[in-house]
C-alpha positions as CSV (number, residue, x, y, z in Angstrom):
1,X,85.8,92.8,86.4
2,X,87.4,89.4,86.2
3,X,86.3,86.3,84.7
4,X,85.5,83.9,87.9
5,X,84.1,81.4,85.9
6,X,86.1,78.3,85.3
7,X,87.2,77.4,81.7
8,X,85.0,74.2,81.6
9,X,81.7,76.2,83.0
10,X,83.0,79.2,80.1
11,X,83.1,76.2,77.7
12,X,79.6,75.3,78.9
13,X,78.1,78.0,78.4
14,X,79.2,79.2,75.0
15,X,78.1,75.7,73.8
16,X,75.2,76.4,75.2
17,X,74.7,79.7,73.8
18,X,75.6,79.2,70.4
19,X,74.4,75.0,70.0
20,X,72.1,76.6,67.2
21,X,75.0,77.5,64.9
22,X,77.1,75.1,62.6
23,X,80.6,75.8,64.8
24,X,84.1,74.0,65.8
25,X,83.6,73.5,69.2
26,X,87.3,72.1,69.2
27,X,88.8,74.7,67.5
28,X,86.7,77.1,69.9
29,X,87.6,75.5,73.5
30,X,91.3,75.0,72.4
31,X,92.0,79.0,72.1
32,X,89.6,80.0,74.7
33,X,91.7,78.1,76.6
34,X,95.1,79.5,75.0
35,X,93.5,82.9,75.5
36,X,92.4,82.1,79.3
37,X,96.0,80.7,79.6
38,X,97.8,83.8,77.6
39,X,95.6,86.4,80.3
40,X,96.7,84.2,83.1
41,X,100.5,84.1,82.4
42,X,100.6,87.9,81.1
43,X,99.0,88.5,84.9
44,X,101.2,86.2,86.8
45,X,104.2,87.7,85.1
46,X,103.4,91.0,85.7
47,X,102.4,90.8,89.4
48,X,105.5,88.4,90.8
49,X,108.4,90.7,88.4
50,X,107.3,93.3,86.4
51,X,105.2,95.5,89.2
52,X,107.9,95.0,91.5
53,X,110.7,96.7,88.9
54,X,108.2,99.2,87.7
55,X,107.6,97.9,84.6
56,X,104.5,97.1,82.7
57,X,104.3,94.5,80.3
58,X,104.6,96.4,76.7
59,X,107.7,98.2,78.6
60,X,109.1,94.7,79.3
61,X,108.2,93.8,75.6
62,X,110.0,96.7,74.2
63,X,113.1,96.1,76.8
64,X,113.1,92.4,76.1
65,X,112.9,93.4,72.2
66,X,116.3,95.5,72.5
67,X,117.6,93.2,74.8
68,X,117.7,90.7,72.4
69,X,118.3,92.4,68.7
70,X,120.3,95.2,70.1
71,X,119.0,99.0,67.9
72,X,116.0,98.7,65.8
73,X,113.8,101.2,64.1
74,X,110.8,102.5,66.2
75,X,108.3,100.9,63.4
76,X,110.1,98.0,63.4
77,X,109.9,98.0,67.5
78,X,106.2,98.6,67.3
79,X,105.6,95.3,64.9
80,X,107.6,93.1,66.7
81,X,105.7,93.7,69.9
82,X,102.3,94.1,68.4
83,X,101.3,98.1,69.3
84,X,100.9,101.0,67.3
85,X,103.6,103.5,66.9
86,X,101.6,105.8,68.9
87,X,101.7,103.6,71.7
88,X,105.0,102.2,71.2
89,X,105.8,106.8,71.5
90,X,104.2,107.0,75.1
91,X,106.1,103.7,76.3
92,X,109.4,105.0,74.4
93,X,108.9,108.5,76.8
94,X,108.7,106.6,79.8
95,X,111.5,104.3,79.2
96,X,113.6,107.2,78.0
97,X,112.7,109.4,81.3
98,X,114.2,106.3,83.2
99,X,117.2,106.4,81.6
100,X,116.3,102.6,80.0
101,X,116.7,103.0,76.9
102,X,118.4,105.7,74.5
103,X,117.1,107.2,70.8
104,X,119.0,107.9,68.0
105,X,118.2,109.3,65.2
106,X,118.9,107.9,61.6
107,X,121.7,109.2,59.9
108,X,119.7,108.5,55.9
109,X,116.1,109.7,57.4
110,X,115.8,112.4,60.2
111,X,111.9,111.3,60.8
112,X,113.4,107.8,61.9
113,X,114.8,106.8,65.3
114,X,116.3,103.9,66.2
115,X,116.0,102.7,69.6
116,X,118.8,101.0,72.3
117,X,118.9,99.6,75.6
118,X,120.9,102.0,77.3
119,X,123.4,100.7,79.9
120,X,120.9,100.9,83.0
121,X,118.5,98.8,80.8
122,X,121.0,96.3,80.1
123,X,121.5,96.0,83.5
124,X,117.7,95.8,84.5
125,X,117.4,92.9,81.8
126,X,120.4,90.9,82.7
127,X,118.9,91.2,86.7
128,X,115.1,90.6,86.1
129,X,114.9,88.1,82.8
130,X,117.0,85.0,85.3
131,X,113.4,86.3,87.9
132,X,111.5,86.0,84.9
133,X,112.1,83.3,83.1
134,X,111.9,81.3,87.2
135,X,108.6,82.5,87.3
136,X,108.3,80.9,83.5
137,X,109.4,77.9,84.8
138,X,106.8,77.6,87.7
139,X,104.0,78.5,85.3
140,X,105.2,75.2,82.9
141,X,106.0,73.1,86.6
142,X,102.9,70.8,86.2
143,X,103.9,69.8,83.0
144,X,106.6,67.5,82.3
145,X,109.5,68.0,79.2
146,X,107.5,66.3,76.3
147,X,104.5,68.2,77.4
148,X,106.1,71.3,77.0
149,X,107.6,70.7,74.1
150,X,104.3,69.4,72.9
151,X,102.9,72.5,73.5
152,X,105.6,74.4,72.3
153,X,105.0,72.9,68.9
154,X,101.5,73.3,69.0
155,X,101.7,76.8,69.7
156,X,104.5,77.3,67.1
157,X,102.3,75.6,64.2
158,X,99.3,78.0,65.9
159,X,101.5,81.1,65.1
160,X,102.7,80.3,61.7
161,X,99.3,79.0,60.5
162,X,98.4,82.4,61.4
163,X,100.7,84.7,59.9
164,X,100.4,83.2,56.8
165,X,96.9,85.2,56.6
């Protein structure tokens, strides 16, 4: 069931539940928010381009992943897109099936396989990223250019701060 609460009465309430215990309420709001915000892109995204080509998001992930570094090894695939290899298998198959992407298997290793964009899913990328990245833009519209990049930089410090752990 989704969340129809805004962000400030979400806000609210966990203050409220939890004003007994010694917490960041900054820190707290600031990535309920970014998580609120991350949900509500991944959603936007998905409805207004991926649905439409059949995709779902870790398939876009893995696509946009290859699109971008060309063959990489499956664990290496999995890592960069944040799944399990298990996962990464069953979304592999499906991509496969639909002639998106192509396996090979490693020359040094024969339990490795690299994956490739094959040339269909080079095609589907070079037709739905421009779509994507429009839909991108209108998610960022209400901000203006230091804004974003404001963000940007916020988020960038976020997500080296935290793979340092």
């Amino acid at each position: 069931m989704p969340d129809h609460h805004s962000l400030e009465e979400t806000e609210q309430a966990t203050r409220q539940r939890v004003k007994h215990l010694p917490l960041d309420y900054g820190a707290s709001h600031a990535l309920l928010s970014l998580y609120r915000a991350a949900n509500a892109v991944r959603s936007n995204l998905t409805t207004k381009v991926l649905r439409p080509n059949d995709l779902t998001w870790t398939g876009f992930l893995v696509l946009w992943t290859l699109w971008i570094w060309d063959s990489m090894e499956t664990r290496d695939i999995a890592d960069s897109v944040g799944i399990s290899k298990g996962t990464l298998t069953g979304v592999a198959k499906t991509l496969s099936a639909r002639n998106l992407i192509e396996r090979i298997p490693s020359t040094v290793d024969r339990r490795l396989v690299n994956l490739r964009l094959s040339s269909d899913g080079l095609a589907l990328m070079d037709r739905i990223y421009p779509e994507f990245n429009r839909a991108e833009s209108d998610l960022v519209g209400g901000l203006d250019a230091a804004q974003v990049d404001a963000m940007t930089q916020a988020l960038r410090t976020l997500v080296e701060t935290s793979e340092l752990d």
